[in-house]
Structures are given as C-alpha cells and as structure tokens.
N, C-alpha and C positions, 0 to 999 in steps of 0.2 A: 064840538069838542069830543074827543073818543077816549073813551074811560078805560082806563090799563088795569087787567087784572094784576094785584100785588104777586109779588115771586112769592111762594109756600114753598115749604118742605118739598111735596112732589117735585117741583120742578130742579130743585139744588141732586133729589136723589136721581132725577132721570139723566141729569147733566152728571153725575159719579157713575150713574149705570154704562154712557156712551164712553165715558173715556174711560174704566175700566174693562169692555168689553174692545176698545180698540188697542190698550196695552196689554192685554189676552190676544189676541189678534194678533199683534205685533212679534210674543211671544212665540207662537206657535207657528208660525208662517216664515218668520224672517230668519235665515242664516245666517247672520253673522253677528257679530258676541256683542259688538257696540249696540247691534240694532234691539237684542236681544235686554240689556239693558236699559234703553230708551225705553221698550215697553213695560220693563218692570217697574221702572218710575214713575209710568202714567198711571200702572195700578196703584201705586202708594197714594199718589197727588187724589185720586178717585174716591179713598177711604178715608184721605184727610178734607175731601170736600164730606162726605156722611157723615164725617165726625165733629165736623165744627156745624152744618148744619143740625143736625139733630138736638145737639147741645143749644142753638138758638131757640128751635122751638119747642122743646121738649124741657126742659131746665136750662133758663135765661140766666135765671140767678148766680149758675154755680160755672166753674171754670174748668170742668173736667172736660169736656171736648178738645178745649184748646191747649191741656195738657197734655193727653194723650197725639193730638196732634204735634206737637212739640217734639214728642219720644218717636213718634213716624217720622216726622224730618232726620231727625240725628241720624234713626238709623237706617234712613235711605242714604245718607252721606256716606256713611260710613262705608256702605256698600258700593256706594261710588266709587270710594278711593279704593278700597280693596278690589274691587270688578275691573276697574281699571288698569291699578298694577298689575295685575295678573292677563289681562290681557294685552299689555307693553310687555311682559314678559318672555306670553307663548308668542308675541307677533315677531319676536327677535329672536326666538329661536326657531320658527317653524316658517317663517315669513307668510303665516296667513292670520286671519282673526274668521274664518269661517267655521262652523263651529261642525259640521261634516267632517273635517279634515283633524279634529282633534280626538283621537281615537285610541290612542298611545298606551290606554288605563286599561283596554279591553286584552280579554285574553290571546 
C-alpha cells in the first residue's frame, strides 16, 4: 500500500502560484479584451486559493479567509459585468474587441 503525502500549505500555494502566473501570462500576451479578462479572473481565483488556504492552516478557528475571499468574488463579478459591458459596447462600435485597435484616447 503507498502512503500519500497529505496536501499542506505548500502545495495549495504552488497550485495559486501556477495559475496566477498563467492569468499574468494570459494578461500580457493575449490581445484581445475577453481574453484579457479571462486572465484577470484566473489571478483573482489564485488569491482566493492563498486566502482560503492560508486561513486553513494558519488560523482554523477564525473566518477571515473566507471573508475576505467572499469580497474577491463580488468584486471579480462585478468586474465581469462592467468588463463586459464595455467591451459589447466598443465591439459595436468599433466592430473589434482586440485591444491594439482600441487607440481612440491617445493623442
């Protein structure tokens, strides 16, 4: 029978480290607004894995991980809907969501 090491800390943070470093990733590489959002949500989802993990092993007792995770959700939502509207917006006036072609602000 093969003995499993238990999941710790390390391993919940190296699992926030990979998908924060691949919604970075996502961020800086990908053109276009949707995709560019997709990444910013894998960062959020990253810090709400450090933040509920941490709160497990560092103070079990107490609920502030899971609150503060809580106030990450909302206000990744909220970004959603707002990131969203606004890119239905410029995609119907500009007919693109590639975010090169959104230039309009520069001088």
């Amino acid at each position: 029978m093969a003995l499993v090491a238990p999941v710790g800390l390390t391993h919940f943070l190296l699992l926030g480290t990979a998908l924060f470093c691949l919604g970075l990733y996502c961020v800086f590489i990908k053109r276009n607004a949707i995709a560019l959002l997709m990444g910013i949500e894998l960062m959020l989802n990253a810090v709400n894995i450090n933040l509920i993990a941490f709160n497990k092993f560092i103070a079990p007792a107490s609920y502030t991980g899971q609150v503060f995770s809580i106030f990450v959700i909302v206000v990744a939502a909220a970004e959603v809907a707002v990131g969203l509207a606004l890119v239905i917006s410029i995609y119907r006036d500009r007919a693109t969501t590639s975010v090169d072609d959104l230039d309009w602000l520069k001088w």
